[in-house]
C-alpha positions as CSV (number, residue, x, y, z in Angstrom):
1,X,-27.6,-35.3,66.0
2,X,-25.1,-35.8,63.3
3,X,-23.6,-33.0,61.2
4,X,-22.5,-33.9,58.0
5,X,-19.1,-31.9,56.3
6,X,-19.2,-31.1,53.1
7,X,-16.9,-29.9,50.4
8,X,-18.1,-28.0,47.8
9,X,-16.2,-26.5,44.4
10,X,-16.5,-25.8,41.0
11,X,-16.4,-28.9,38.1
12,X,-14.7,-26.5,36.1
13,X,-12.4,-24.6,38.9
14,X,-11.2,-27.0,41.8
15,X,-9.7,-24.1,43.7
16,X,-12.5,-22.4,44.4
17,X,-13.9,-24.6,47.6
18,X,-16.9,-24.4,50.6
19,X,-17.1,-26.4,53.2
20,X,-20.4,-26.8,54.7
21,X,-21.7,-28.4,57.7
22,X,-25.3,-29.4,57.6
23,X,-27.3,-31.6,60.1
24,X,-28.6,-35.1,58.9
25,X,-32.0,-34.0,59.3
26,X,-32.2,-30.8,57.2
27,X,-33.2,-31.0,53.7
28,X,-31.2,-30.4,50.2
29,X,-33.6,-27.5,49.9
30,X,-31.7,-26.2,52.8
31,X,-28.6,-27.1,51.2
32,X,-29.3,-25.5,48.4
33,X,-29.6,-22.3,49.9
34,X,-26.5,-22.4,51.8
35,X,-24.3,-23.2,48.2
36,X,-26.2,-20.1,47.2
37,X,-25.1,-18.1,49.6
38,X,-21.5,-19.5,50.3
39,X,-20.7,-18.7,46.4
40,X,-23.2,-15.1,46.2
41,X,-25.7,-16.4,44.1
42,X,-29.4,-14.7,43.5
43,X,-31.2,-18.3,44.2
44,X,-33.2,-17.2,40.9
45,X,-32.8,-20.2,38.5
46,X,-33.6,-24.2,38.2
47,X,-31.0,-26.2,40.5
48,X,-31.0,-30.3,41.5
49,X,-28.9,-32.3,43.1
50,X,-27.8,-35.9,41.6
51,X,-27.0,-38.6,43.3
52,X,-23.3,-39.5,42.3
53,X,-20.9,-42.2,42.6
54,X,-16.8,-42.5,42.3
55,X,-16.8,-41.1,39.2
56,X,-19.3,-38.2,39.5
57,X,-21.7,-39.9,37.3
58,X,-25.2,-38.4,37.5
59,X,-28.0,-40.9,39.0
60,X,-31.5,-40.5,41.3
61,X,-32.3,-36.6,40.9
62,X,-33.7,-34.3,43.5
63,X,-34.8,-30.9,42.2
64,X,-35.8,-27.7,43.3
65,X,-39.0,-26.7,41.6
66,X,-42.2,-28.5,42.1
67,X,-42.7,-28.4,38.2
68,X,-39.5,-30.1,37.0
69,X,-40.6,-33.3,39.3
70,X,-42.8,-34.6,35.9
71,X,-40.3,-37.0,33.6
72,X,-40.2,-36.4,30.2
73,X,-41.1,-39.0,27.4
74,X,-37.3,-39.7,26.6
75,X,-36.4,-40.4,30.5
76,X,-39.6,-42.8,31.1
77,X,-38.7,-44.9,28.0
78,X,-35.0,-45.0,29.8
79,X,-36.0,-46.4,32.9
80,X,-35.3,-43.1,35.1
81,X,-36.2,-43.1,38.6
82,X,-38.9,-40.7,39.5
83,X,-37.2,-37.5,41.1
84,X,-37.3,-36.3,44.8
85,X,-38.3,-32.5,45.9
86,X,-35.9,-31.0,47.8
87,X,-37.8,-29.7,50.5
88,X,-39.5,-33.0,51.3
89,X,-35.9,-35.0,50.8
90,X,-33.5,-34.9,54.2
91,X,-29.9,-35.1,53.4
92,X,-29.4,-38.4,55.3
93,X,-31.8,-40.2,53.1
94,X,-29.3,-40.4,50.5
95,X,-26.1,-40.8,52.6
96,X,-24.9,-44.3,51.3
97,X,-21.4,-44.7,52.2
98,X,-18.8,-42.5,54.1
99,X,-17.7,-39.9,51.2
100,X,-20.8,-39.7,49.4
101,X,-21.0,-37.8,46.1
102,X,-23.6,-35.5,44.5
103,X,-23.5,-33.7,41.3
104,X,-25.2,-30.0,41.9
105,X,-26.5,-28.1,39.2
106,X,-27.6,-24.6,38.9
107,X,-29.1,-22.6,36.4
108,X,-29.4,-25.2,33.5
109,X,-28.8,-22.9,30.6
110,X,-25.8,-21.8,32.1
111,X,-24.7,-24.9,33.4
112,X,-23.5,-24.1,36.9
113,X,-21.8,-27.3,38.1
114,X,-20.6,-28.4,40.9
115,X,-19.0,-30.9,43.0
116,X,-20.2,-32.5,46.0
117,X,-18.3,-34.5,48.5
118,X,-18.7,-35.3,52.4
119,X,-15.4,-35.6,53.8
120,X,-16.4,-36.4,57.5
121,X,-18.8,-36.7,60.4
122,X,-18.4,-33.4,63.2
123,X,-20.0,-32.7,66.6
124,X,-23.3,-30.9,66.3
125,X,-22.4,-27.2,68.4
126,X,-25.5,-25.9,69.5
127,X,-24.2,-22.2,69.0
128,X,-24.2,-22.8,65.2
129,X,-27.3,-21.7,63.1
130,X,-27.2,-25.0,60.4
131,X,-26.3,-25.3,57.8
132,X,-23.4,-22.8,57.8
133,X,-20.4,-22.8,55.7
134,X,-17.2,-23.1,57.9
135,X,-14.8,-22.8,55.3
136,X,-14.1,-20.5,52.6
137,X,-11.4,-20.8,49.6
138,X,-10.8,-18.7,46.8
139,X,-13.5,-15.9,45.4
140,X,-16.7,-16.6,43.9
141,X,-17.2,-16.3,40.2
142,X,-19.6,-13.8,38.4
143,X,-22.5,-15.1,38.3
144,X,-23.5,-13.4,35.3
145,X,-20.9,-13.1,32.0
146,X,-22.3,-10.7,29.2
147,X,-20.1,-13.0,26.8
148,X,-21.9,-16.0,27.3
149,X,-25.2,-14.5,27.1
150,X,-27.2,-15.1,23.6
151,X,-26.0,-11.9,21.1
152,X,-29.4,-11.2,20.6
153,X,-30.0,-10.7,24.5
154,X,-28.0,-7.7,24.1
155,X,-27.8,-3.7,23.0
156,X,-25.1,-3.3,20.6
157,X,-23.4,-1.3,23.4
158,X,-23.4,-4.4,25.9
159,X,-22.0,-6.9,23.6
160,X,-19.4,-4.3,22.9
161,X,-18.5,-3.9,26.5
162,X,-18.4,-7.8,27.1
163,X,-16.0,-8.2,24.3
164,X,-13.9,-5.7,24.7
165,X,-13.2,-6.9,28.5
166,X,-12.2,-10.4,27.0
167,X,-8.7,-10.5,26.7
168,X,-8.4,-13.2,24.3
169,X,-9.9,-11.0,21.6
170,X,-8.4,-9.2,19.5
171,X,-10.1,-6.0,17.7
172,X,-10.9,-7.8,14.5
173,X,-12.2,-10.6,16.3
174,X,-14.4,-8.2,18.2
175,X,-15.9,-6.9,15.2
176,X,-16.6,-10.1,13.4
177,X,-18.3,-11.2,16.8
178,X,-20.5,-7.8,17.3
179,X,-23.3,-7.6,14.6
180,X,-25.4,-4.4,15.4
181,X,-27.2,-5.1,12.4
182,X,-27.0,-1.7,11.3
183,X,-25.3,-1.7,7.3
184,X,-21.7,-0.9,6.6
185,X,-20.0,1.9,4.3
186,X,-19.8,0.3,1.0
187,X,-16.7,0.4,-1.2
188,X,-18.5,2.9,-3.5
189,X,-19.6,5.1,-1.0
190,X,-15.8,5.5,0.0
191,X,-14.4,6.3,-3.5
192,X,-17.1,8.7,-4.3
193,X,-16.2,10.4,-1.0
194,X,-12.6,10.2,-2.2
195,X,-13.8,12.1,-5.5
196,X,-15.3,14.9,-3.7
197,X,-12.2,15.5,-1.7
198,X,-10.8,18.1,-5.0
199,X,-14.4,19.3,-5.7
200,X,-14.1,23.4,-5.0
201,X,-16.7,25.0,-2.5
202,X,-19.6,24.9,-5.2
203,X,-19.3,21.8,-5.8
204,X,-17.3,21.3,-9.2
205,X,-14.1,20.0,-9.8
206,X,-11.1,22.5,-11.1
207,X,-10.0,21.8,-14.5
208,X,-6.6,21.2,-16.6
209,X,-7.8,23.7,-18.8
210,X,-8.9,26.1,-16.1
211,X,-5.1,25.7,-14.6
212,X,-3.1,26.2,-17.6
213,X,-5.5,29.5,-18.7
214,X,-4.7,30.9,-15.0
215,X,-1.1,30.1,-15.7
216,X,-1.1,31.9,-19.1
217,X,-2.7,35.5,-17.4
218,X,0.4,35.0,-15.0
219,X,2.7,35.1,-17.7
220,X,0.8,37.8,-19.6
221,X,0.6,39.9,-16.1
222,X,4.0,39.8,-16.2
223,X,5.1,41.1,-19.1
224,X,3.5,44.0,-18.9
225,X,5.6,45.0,-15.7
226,X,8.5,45.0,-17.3
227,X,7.1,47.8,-19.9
């Protein structure tokens, strides 16, 4: 049976690579579980393959989920071809030419993308469990990045945390990015603070007048001593 060798990376980070071999006859539901596992992902979100040519252009679809095989109003009135399911599609049905393409997406409102590529035909060895990933380069991504989550998906003290581990920020453009929605100290507050720094310890301020009159008992004090 044939096995199938392909070459997996990021769209957005070409050194970061999987190879996986996968027999003719397994499906991309199978597929999709091996790029799940090859870059430690939780399998927990939307994914689909599309079938791609030269210039990783997006064409027939094959999803995941059951529930995204309906098209929408917009994709009917373009003419879309109805999608596949994963689990009923096997990879060789959409094998076309010798370094097929497909465009793999994952997690849709992240926008996981990859690229797809067979780069060659190998013996089936019958001491492999298929699909299995054969080759491994570079280290997987986070799969989760507290900075591109929505602010309002966060505690105050998360955001904080995500943006102070992005080093292109600097601390005022961490604090114009965090909103706690909790309100600031207003200008007045601070120079009404800044009056009650000479206040005495009940509460009222020491007077010119009260000065010089201590001033004048100091001098009258000392006169007397020299009587």
């Amino acid at each position: 049976m044939a096995v199938y060798r392909f070459r997996v990376c990021l769209e957005d980070n070409e050194d970061i690579v999987r190879d996986i071999d996968i027999k003719s006859s397994q499906s991309f539901e199978l597929f999709h579980n091996a790029i799940q596992e090859a870059f430690k992902f939780d399998n927990k979100h939307e994914a689909s393959f599309f079938v791609s040519d030269d210039y990783w252009r997006k064409n027939r679809e094959i999803t995941l989920r059951k529930e995204d095989l309906p098209l929408d109003a917009d994709e009917i009135k373009l003419g879309v071809e109805p999608k596949k399911l994963m689990s009923e599609t096997k990879i060789a049905s959409f094998i076309e030419q010798p370094h097929q393409r497909f465009f793999y997406v994952f997690d849709a409102k992240v926008q996981w993308n990859f690229l797809v590529e067979m780069v060659k035909m190998v013996d089936e060895n019958p001491k492999v469990n298929y699909p299995a990933c054969v080759k491994s380069i570079g280290n997987p991504p986070k799969q989760y990045k507290q900075t591109n989550m929505a602010k309002e998906e966060l505690s105050p003290d998360l955001a904080m945390a995500g943006l102070l581990n992005d080093p292109e920020l600097n601390d005022d453009e961490i604090y114009k990015k965090l909103d706690t929605g909790e309100e600031g100290v207003e200008q007045d507050d601070l120079d009404n603070l800044e009056g009650e720094e000479g206040e005495d310890e009940f509460g009222q301020e020491e007077s010119e007048d009260d000065f010089n009159e201590s001033d004048s008992q100091e001098d009258f004090s000392g006169d007397d001593s020299h009587d």
